[in-house]
C-alpha positions in Angstrom: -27.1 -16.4 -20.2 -30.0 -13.8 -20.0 -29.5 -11.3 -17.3 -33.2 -10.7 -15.4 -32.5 -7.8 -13.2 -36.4 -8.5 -11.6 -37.1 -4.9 -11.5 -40.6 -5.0 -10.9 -43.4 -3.4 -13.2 -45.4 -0.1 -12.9 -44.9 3.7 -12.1 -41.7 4.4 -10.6 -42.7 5.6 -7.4 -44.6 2.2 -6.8 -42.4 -0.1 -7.8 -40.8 -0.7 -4.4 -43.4 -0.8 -2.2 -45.7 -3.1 -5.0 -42.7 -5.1 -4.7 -42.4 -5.4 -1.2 -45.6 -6.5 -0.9 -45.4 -9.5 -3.3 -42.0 -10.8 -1.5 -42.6 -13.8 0.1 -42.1 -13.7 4.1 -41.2 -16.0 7.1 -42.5 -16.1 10.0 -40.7 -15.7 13.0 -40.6 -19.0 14.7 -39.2 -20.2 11.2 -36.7 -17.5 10.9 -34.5 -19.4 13.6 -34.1 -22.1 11.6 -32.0 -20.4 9.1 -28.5 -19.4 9.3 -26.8 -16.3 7.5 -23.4 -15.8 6.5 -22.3 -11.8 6.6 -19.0 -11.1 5.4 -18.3 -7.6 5.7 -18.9 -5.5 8.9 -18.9 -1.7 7.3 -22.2 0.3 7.5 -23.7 -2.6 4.8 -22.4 -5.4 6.5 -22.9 -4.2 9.8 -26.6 -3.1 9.0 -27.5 -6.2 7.4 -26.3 -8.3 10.3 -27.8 -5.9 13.2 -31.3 -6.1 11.0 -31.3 -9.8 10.2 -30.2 -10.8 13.8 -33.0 -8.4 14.9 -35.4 -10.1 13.0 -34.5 -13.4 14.6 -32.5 -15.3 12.3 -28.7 -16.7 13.2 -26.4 -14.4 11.8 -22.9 -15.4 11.6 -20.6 -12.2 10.4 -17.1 -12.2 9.7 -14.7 -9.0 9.3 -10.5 -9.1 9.1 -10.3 -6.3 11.1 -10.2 -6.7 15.3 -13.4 -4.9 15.2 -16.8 -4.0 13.7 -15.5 -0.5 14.6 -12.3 -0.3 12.5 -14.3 -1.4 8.5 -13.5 1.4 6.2 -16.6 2.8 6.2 -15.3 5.4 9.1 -13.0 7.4 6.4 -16.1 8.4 4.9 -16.1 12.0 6.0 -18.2 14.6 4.6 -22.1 13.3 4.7 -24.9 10.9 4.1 -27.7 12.0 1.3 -31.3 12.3 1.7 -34.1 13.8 0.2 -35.8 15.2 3.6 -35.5 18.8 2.1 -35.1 20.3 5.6 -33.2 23.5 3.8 -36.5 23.9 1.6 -34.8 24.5 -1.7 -36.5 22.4 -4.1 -35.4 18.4 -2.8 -37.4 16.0 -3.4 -37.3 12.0 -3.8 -37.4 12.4 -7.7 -34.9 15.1 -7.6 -32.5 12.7 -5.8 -32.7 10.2 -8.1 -32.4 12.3 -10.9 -29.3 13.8 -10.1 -28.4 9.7 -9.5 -29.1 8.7 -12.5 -27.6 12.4 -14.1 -24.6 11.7 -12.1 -23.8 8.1 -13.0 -23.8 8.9 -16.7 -26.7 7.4 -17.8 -25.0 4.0 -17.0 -27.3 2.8 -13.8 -30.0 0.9 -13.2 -33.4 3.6 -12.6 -35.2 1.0 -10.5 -32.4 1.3 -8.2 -32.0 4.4 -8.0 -35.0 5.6 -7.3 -36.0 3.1 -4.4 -32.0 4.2 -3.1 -33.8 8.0 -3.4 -36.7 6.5 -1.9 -35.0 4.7 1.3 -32.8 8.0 2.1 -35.3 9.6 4.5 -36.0 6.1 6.3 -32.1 6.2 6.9 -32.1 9.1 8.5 -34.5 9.1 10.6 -33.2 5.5 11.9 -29.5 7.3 12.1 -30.9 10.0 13.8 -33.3 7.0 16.6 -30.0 5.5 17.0 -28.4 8.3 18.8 -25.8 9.5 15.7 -24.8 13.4 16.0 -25.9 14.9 13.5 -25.6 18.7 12.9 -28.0 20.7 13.9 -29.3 24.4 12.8 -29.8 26.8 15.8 -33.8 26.0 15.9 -32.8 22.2 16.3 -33.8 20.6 12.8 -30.6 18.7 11.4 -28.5 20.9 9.1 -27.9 19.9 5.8 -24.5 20.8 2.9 -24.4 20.8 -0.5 -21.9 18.4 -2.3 -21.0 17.9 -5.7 -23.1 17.4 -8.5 -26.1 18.7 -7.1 -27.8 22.3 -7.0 -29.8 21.4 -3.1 -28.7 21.0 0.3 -29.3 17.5 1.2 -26.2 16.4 2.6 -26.8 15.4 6.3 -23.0 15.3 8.3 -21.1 14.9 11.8 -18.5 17.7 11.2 -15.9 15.6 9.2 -16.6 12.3 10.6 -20.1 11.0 9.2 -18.8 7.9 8.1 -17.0 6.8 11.4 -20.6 8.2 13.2 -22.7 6.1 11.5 -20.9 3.3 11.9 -21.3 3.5 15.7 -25.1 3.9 15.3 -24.9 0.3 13.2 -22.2 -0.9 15.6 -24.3 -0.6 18.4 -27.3 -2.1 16.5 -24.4 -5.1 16.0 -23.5 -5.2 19.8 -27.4 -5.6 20.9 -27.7 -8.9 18.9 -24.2 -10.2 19.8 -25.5 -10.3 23.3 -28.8 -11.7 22.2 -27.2 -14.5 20.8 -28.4 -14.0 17.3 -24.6 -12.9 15.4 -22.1 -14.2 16.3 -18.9 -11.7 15.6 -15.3 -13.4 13.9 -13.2 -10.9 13.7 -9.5 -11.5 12.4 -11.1 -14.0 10.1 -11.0 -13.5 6.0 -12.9 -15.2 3.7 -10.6 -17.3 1.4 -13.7 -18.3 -1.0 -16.9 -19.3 -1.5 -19.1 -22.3 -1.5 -21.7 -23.7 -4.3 -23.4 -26.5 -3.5 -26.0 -27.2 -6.9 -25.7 -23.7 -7.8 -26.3 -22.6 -4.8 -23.8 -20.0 -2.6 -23.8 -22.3 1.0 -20.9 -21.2 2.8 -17.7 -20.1 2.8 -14.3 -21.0 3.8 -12.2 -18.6 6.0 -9.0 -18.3 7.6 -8.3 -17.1 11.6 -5.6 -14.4 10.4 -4.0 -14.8 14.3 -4.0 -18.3 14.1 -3.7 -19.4 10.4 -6.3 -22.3 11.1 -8.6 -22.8 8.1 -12.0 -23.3 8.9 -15.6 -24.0 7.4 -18.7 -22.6 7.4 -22.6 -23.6 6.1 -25.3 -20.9 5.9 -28.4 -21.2 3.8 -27.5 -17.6 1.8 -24.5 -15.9 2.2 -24.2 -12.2 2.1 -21.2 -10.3 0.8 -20.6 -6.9 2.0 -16.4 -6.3 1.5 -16.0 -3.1 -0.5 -14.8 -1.8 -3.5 -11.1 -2.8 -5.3 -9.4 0.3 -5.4 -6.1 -1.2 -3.7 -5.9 -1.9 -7.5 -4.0 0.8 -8.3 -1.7 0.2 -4.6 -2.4 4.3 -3.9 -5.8 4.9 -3.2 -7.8 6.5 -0.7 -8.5 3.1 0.3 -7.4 1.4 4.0 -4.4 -0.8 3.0 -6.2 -3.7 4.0 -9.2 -3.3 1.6 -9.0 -5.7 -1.3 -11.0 -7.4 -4.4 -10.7 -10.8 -3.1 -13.7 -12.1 -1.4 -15.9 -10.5 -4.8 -13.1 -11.9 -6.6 -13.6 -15.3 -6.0 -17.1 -15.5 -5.9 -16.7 -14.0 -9.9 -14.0 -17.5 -10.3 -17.2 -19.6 -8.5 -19.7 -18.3 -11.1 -20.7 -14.5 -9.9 -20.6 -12.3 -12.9 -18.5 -9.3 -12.0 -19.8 -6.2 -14.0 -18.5 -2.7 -14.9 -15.4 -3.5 -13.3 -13.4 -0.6 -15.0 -16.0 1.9 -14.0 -13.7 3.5 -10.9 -14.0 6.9 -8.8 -11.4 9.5 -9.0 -11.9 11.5 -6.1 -10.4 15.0 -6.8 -9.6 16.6 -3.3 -6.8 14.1 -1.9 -3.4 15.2 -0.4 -1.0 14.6 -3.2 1.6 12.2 -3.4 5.0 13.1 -1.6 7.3 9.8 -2.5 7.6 6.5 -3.2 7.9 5.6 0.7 3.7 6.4 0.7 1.6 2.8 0.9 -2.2 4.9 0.7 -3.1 8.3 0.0 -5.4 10.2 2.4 -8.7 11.9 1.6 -9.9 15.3 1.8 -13.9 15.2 1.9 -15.3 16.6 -0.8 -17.6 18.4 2.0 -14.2 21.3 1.9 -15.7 22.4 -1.4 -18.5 23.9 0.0 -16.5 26.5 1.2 -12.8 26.2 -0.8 -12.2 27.5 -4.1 -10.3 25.7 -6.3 -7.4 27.1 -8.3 -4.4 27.2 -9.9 -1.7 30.3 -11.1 -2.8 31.2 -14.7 1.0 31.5 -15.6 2.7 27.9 -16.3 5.4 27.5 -13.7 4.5 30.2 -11.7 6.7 28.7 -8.6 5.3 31.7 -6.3 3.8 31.0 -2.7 0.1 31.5 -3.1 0.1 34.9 -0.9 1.8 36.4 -3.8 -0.1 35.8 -6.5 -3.0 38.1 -6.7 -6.3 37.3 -8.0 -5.9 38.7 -11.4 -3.0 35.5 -11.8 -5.3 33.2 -10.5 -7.2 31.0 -12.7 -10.5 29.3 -10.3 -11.5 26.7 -13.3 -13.5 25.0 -11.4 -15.7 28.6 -11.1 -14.7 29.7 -14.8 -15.3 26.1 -16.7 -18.7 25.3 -14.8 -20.4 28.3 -13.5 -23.8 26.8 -12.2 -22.1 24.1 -10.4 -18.4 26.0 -9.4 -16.5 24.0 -6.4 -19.5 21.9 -6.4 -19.0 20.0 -9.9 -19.1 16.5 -9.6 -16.0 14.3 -8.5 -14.7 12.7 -12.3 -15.2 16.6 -14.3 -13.3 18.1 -11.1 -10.9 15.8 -11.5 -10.4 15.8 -15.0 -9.9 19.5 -14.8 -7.2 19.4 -12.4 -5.4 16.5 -14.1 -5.4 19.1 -17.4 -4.1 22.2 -15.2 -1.4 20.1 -14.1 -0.7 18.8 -17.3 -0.6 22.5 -18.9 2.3 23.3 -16.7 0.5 25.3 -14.1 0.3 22.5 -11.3 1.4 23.5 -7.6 3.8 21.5 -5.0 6.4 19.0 -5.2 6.4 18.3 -9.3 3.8 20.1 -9.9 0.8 17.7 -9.1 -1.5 19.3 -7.2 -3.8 22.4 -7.3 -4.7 24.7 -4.4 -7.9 24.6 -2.4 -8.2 27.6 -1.0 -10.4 29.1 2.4 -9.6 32.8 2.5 -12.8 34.2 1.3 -15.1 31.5 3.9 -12.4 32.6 7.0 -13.7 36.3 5.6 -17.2 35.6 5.4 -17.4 33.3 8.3 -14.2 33.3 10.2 -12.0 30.9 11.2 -14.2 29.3 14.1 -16.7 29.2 12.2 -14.4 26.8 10.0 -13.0 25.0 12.8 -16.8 24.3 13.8 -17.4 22.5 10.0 -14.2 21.2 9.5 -11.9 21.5 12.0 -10.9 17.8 12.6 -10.2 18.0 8.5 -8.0 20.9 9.3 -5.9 19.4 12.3 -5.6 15.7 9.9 -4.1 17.7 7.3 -1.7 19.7 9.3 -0.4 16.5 10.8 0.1 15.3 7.6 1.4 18.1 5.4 2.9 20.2 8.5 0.9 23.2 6.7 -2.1 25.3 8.5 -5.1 25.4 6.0 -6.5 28.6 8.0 -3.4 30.3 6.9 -2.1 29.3 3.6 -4.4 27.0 0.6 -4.5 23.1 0.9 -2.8 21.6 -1.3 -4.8 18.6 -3.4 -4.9 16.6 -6.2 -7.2 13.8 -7.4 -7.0 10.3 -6.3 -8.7 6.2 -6.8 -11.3 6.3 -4.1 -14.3 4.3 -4.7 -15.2 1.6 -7.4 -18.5 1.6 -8.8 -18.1 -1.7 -10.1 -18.6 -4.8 -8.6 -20.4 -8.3 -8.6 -23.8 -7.9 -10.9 -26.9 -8.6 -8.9 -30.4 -8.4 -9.5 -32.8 -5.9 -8.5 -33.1 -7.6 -5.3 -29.4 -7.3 -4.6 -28.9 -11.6 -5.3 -26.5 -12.0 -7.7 -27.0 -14.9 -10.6 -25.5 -17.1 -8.7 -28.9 -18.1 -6.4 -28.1 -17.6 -2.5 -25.1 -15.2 -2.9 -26.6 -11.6 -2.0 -24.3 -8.7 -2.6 -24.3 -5.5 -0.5 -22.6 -2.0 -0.6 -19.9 -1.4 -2.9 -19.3 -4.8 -3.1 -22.3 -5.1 -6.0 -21.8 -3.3 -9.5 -24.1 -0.5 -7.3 -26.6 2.0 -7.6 -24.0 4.7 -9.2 -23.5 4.1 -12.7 -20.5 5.6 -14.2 -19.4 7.9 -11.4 -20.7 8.2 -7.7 -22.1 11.5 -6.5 -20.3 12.7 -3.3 -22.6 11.1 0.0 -24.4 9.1 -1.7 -21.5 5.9 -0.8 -23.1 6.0 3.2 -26.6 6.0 1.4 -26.4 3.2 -0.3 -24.6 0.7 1.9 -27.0 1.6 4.7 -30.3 1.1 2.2 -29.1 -1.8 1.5 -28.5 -3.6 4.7 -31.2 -1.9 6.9 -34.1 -1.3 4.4 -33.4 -3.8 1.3 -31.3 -6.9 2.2 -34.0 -8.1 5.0 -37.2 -8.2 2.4 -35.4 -10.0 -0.9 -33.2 -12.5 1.3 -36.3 -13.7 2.8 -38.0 -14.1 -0.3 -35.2 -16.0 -1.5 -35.3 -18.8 1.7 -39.2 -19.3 1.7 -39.2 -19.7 -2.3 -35.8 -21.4 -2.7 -36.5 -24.6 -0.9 -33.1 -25.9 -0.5 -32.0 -28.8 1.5 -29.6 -27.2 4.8 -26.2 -27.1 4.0 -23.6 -29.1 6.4 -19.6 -28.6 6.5 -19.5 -32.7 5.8 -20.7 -31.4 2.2 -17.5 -32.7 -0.1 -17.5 -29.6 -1.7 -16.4 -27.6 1.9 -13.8 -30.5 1.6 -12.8 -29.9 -2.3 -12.2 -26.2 -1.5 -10.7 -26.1 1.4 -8.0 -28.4 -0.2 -7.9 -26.0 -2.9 -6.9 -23.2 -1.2 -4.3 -25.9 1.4 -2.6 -26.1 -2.3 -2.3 -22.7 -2.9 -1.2 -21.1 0.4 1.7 -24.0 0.1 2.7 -22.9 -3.7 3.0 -19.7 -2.3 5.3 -20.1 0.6 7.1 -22.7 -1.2 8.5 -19.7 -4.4 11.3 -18.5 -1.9 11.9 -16.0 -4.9 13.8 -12.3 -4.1 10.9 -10.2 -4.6 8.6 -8.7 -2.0 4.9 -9.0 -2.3 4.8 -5.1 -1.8 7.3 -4.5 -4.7 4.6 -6.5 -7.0 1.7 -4.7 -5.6 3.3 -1.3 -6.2 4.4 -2.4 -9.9 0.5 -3.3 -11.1 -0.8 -0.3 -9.3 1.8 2.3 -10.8 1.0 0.1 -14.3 -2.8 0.6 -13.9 -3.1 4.2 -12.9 0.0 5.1 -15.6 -2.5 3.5 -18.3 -6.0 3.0 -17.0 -6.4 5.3 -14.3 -7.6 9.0 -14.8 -7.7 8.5 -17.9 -7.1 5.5 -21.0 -6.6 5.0 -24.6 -6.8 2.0 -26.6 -3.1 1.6 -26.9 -2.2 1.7 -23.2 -5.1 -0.8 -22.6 -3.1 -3.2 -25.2 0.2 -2.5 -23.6 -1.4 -3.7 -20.2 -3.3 -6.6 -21.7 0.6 -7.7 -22.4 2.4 -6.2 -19.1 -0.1 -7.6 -16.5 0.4 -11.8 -17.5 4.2 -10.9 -17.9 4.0 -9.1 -14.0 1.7 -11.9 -13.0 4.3 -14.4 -14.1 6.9 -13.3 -12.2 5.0 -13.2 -9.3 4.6 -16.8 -9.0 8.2 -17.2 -9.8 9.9 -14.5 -8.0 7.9 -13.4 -4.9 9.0 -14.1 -1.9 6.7 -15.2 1.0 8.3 -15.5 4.4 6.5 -17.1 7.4 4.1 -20.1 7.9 0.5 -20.8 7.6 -0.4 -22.3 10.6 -0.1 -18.5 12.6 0.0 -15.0 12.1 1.6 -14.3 8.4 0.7 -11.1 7.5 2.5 -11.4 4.9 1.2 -14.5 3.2 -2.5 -12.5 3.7 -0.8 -9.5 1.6 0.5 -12.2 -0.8 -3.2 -13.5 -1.7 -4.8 -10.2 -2.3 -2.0 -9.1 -4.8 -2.1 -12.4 -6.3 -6.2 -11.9 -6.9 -5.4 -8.5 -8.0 -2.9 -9.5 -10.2 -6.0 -11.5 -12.2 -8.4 -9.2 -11.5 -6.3 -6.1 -12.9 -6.7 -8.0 -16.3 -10.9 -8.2 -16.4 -10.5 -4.5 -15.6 -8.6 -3.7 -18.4 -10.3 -5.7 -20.5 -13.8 -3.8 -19.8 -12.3 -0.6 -20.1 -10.9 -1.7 -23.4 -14.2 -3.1 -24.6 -16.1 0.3 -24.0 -15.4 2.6 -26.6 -16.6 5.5 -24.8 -16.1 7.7 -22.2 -18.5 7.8 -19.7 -18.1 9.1 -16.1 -15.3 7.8 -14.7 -14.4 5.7 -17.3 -12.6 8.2 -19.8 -11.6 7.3 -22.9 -9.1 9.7 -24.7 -10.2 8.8 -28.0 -14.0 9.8 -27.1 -14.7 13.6 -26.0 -16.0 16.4 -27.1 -13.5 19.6 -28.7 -13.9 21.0 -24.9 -12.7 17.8 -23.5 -15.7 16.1 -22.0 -16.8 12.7 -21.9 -18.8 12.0 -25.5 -21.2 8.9 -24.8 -22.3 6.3 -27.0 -25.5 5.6 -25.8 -26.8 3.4 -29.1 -23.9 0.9 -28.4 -23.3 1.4 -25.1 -26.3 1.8 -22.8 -25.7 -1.5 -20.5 -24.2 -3.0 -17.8 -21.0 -5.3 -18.7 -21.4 -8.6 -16.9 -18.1 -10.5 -17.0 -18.4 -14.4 -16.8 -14.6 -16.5 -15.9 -14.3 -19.0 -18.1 -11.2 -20.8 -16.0 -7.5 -19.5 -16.0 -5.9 -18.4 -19.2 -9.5 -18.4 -20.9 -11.0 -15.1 -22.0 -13.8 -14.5 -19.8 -17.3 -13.7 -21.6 -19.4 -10.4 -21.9 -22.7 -10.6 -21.1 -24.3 -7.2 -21.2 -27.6 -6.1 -19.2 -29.5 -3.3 -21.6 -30.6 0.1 -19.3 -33.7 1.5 -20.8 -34.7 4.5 -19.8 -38.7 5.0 -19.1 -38.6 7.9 -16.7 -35.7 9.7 -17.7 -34.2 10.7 -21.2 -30.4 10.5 -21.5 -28.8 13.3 -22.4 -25.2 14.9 -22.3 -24.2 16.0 -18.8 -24.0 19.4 -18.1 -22.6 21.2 -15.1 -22.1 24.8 -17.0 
């Protein structure tokens, strides 16, 4: 198999619009004769479907939540980037994507990334049309923050609440075509699997999660937009509901999945506080604008912060990376925490956390002044910890947040599987190795309002396919597939919840492929993972029916695709013999602990092919050249 990512010829900066011209349109009397399938209803889902209902075609979209409102998009806290350069310090488009492309590790795509740098102002200023509240500076422009990885202000924000902002704007983009008539909403319903009808994604098959019925549904291109897979590792900054199994099963219909190992550590979460914890909670990085990070120079130091002076404190962040301080991106802050921890010198509750301190920005600005940037951050983490952050440090520690992985598509965001586009963090994204801090919002919102509408309407007028129909057999053929598997799993009757499985793989994958991995830990999983999978299907116990409300038997699905999926992760990470953002490999880094590339043998995207169950899959790897920038180690000193 030959992966074409289409990115078009010519200079950079051209490529897009060039490319936009030569797409293929449909008029719109002929854009009601085709019918989209959206699953997915975050800020890509719900963009795509609020765009392509606007545009006149009939738009079905499906989300497992009760409302477009509640997609996990809203946690995204701290800010959206753009190059708009409103603080007048040097942005600029190219800048953008350089510090992309810089970011990622030299392991993304640079088409992508510098149409994604392209897009950010038209996202804004369509944000800003649709009402969202952005902040403003006294003389009315929108205000912008600096985030990690990044030397500019470019960070656009709603106090601590972007994410949950923007999703109102799309939301209410969503709501005008409901009433037109042109997407129709099923909420409660999750997709249980896809549809190929010769080669072609038509339709998928979906279950009412109040009613249990099954159900089947045609489109002429269907459009995923689910989110990443960081439920993975069962703690993660993740919803509890997010899961891998919609991108999963597209991967077992053909889909390559690509980079899956390639996951986000995000390095200000509250720390862990027991075993009773099902999700971890998020601190936007957006606090590091104005907290210092540190931790007691003396291993054990058990003192309350107030009485340690500064002499005793050790601010790594500040001391290891001087150019970039609080602001170093999200996998080398993390890193660095995990190692002050592991020297001994860790704070809270076994010593796995590390303080993030406001003292000096309460001084400089004073407390309201805090309150007014990140005040709802504050009260969330007081109900949480029962500790005032305008009194004493936050306490943090890193975290799974976002995946960077995900279903390979083209430059056109189709994946090789013709008719299934892939939107969001559901594709292997625009981020490389590791995802700068606001760039999550950009991306899912690029692609469903600015990207998704031009390439899927290339693909209906050039595709000529015949319109799909639920009396297809194959709607028949998988339907029964998955009648047979919701009755193996209620029939096991074993003594083991599905939790208790979940919570097993997860504390297995982030023990031995989480923060960090080695080729021997990666073996020991490769042997662990079919033995927990195995007793899954023996032991689990499933309680309830399928024809109503089983929350349970919805839990028991996801785990049982992560339980497979867990594996293809492994194996990537165990096939890259590098370290490279997120992805770090103990064996490969430099004397001072960084990441140490391998660009000769490494440089391209891992495409992972399913072969059928118990088969190896196969690699198929995408080369990144590199025309406009050169590759070079990452440095943040």
């Amino acid at each position: 198999m030959i992966l074409d990512a289409k990115v078009p010829p010519g200079p950079i900066a051209q490529k897009w619009d060039q490319h936009k011209f030569n797409l293929k349109l449909i008029n719109p009397a002929n854009r009601r004769k085709f019918d989209i399938i959206v699953v997915g209803s975050g800020l890509a889902g719900g963009s795509a479907a609020a765009s392509l209902g606007e545009l006149g075609y009939n738009v079905k979209c499906f989300c497992f939540q009760d409302s477009p409102r509640r997609a996990h998009s809203i946690a995204a806290q701290g800010g959206i980037n753009a190059a708009k350069n409103y603080a007048n310090d040097g942005d600029s488009i190219y800048r953008l994507f350089y510090d992309t492309i810089k970011g990622g590790d030299f392991r993304a795509r640079e088409g992508n990334v510098y149409r994604l740098a392209q897009i950010s102002v038209n996202i804004i200023d369509q944000c800003v049309a649709q009402g969202v509240p952005f902040a403003r500076e006294y003389g009315g422009l929108l205000s912008t923050r600096s985030f990690g990885g990044a030397q500019v202000s470019r960070t656009f924000y709603a106090r601590g609440q972007t994410g949950q902002q923007l999703l109102l704007g799309a939301y209410q983009a969503l709501c005008r075509q409901i009433a037109r008539g042109s997407v129709k909403m099923y909420p409660r319903t999750e997709m249980l699997d896809l549809v190929v009808i010769d080669g072609h994604a038509k339709g998928i098959v979906v279950r009412d999660l109040i009613t249990g019925e099954i159900s089947s549904h045609a489109g002429d291109a269907v459009v995923l937009a689910t989110g990443g897979y960081g439920n993975v590792f069962f703690l993660s900054t993740n919803a509890k509901g997010c899961n891998v199994t919609a991108t999963y099963r597209a991967y077992k219909k053909g889909a390559l999945f690509a980079n899956p190992c390639f996951t986000q550590i995000h390095p200000t979460c509250i720390p862990v506080s027991g075993d009773h914890q099902s999700k971890l909670t998020l601190m936007s990085e957006s606090l590091r604008n104005d907290g210092r990070v540190w931790v007691p120079k003396t291993k054990g130091d058990q003192r309350s912060p107030d009485q340690i002076p500064e002499s005793e404190r050790d601010y790594f962040l500040e001391r290891k990376y001087p150019s970039f301080g609080n602001l170093a991106p999200r996998d080398i802050a993390s890193r660095a925490a995990k190692e002050a921890c592991d020297q001994g010198r860790g704070v809270g509750p076994g010593g796995l956390g590390v303080y993030l301190d406001f003292a000096d920005a309460i001084k400089r600005i004073g407390e309201d002044g805090i309150r007014e940037r990140y005040g709802n951050l504050f009260d969330m983490y007081e109900r949480i910890t029962g500790e005032n952050a305008y009194k004493v440090p936050m306490r943090i520690f890193p975290a799974v947040h976002y995946t960077m992985g995900g279903l390979w598509v083209d430059y056109n965001l189709m994946s090789n599987l013709p008719g299934l586009f892939v939107i969001g963090e559901a594709n292997f994204s625009d981020h490389g190795a590791n995802r700068l801090g606001a760039s999550a919002l950009m991306q899912g919102l690029a692609d469903g309002y600015f990207i998704l509408p031009y390439t899927l309407a290339d693909y209906l007028a050039t595709s000529k396919q015949a319109k799909p129909s639920v009396n297809n057999p194959e709607f028949k053929k998988v339907e029964q597939d998955i009648a047979a598997r919701t009755k193996k799993l209620l029939s096991i009757n074993g003594k083991r919840s599905v939790t208790s499985f979940h919570r097993e793989l997860g504390k297995l994958m982030w023990e031995k492929c989480g923060m960090a991995r080695n080729a021997a830990g990666l073996h020991d999983l490769l042997k662990k993972i079919p033995a927990l999978r195995a007793d899954f299907w023996e032991n689990v116990k499933v309680t309830g029916q399928t024809e109503s409300l089983n929350q349970d038997l919805e839990a028991a699905g996801r785990v049982a695709d992560f339980m497979e999926f867990a594996e293809l992760l492994v194996r990537d990470a165990l096939m890259r013999n590098e370290s490279c953002g997120g992805h770090f490999r103990e064996e490969y880094q430099t004397p001072d602990g960084e990441a140490k590339r391998d660009d000769e043998h490494y440089a391209f995207v891992a495409a992972w092919e399913y072969q059928g169950e118990a088969k190896e899959p196969v690699l198929h790897k995408e080369p990144l050249p590199y025309e406009e920038v050169h590759m070079t180690t990452r440095v943040y000193k």
